[in-house]
N, C-alpha and C positions, 0 to 999 in steps of 0.2 A: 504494500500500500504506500502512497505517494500521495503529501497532504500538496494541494495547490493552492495558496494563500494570494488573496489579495486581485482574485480571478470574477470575469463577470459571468452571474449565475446560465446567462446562455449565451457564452463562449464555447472555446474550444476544450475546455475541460470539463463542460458541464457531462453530466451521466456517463463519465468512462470510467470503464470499468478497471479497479485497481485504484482510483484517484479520491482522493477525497477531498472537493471544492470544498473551497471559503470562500463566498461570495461577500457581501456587503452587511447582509444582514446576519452574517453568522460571525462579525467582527473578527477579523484575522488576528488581531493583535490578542487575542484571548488563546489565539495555540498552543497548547500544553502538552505536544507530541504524541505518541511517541515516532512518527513517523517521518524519515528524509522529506524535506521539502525542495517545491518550485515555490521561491517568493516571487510577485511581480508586485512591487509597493509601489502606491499611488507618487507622481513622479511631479506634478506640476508645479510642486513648491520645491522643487530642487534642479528644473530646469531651466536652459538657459533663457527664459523666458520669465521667470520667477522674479527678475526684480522691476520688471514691468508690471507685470500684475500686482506685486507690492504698491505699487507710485499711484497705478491707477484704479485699483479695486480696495488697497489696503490690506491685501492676503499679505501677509510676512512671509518673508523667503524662510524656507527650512520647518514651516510650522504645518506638519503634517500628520498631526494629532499623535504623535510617535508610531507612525505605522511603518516607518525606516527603520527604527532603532527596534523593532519588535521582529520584522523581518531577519535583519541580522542577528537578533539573539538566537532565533530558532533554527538559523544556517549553521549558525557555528553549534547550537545546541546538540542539533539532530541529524547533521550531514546537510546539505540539498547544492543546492544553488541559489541565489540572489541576482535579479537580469534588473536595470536600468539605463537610463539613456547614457549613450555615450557622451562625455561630458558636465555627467551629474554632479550637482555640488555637495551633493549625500557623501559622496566615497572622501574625499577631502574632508569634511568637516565628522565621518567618524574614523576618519583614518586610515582607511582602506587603499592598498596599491593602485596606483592607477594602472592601466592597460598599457602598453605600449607596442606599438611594430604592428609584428601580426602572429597567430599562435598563443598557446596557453605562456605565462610566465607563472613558475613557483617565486613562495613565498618562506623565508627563513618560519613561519608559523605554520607552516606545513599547507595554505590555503594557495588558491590557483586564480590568476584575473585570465582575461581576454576578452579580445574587441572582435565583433563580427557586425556586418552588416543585413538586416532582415531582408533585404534586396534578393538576396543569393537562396534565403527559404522560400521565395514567394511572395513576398511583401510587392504591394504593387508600386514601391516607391521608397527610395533610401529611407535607412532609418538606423543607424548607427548603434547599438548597443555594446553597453558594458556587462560582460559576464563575471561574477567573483562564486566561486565553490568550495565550497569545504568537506571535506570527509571523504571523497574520489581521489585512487591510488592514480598517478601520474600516467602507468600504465593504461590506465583504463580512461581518460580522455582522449576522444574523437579527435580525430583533424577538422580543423574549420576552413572553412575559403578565408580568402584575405580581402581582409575590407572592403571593400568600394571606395576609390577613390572620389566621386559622382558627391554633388554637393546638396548636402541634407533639404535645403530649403531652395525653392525654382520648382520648375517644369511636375507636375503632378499635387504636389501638395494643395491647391487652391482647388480642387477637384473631387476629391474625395471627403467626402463626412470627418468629424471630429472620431466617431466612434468608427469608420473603418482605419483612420490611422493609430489605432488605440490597441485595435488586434491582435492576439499573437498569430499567425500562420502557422496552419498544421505541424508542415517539417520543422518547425521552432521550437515550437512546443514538445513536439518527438524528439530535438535531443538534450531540451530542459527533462523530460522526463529521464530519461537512459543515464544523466549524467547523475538525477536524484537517487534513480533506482542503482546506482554504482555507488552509493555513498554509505557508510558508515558512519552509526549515531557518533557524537564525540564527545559525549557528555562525561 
């Protein structure tokens, strides 16, 4: 079993078998394991768009009801993975390696980053992600394509709905799962 946190109740996790969604109303940040996770935590107050929305709506940058810092506990708790945007000011402000080049990079903490682009699963339009995992032997990480070099924001983005660029894509989601299901609790 593979808990997905922080997933929309009819997404691509909803009723698969083996997964056990966390939708909105089942509050992710209340996860208390025992299962590897797929985190995807809500991301708008820690994107590069975050300190606009601060100026002009008054959302505070990084004020996301702790659904970041809750993510992270249960990665590192339980095994899984943690996926946000490429970029996020989450991983700097708790700490976390950033990504670099292309490929998994280890961590003297035994934890794994890398950047892939959602372009290469399917996605109908760059979208740069940040991968960090915990609890997956070195061995047992996939090869990834190498980024997209193709500029996040232009040509498709003005096109597509807020919730189809919100999506994870099938093969995305297949090797957030693979990578959770290879993980070891770490508690």
């Amino acid at each position: 079993m593979i808990a997905a946190l922080y997933v929309d109740a009819k997404g691509c996790y909803a009723n698969l078998p083996g997964v056990d969604a966390w939708d909105v109303t089942r509050d992710a940040r209340k996860y208390d394991g025992p299962y590897p996770v797929v985190a995807h935590p809500p991301c708008a107050r820690w994107s590069r768009m975050a300190a606009l929305a601060e100026w002009k709506y008054g959302k505070l940058q990084g004020d996301d009801g702790g659904c970041f810092a809750a993510a992270l506990h249960a990665v590192r708790t339980y095994g899984g993975v943690l996926e946000h945007p490429a970029s996020s000011a989450a991983f700097r402000a708790f700490g976390l390696p950033k990504p670099h080049g292309s490929g998994w990079q280890t961590h003297l903490d035994g934890s794994c980053t890398a950047q892939v682009d959602q372009i290469a699963f399917g996605c109908p339009v760059p979208k740069r992600t940040w991968l960090y995992v915990v609890g997956v032997p070195f061995d047992a990480l996939p090869s990834l394509p190498s980024p997209s070099r193709v500029r996040e924001v232009g040509k498709g983005w003005e096109r597509i709905s807020k919730r189809a660029r919100s999506m994870t894509p099938t093969p995305f989601r297949d090797l957030l799962l693979s990578l959770a299901r290879s993980a070891s609790g770490t508690r």
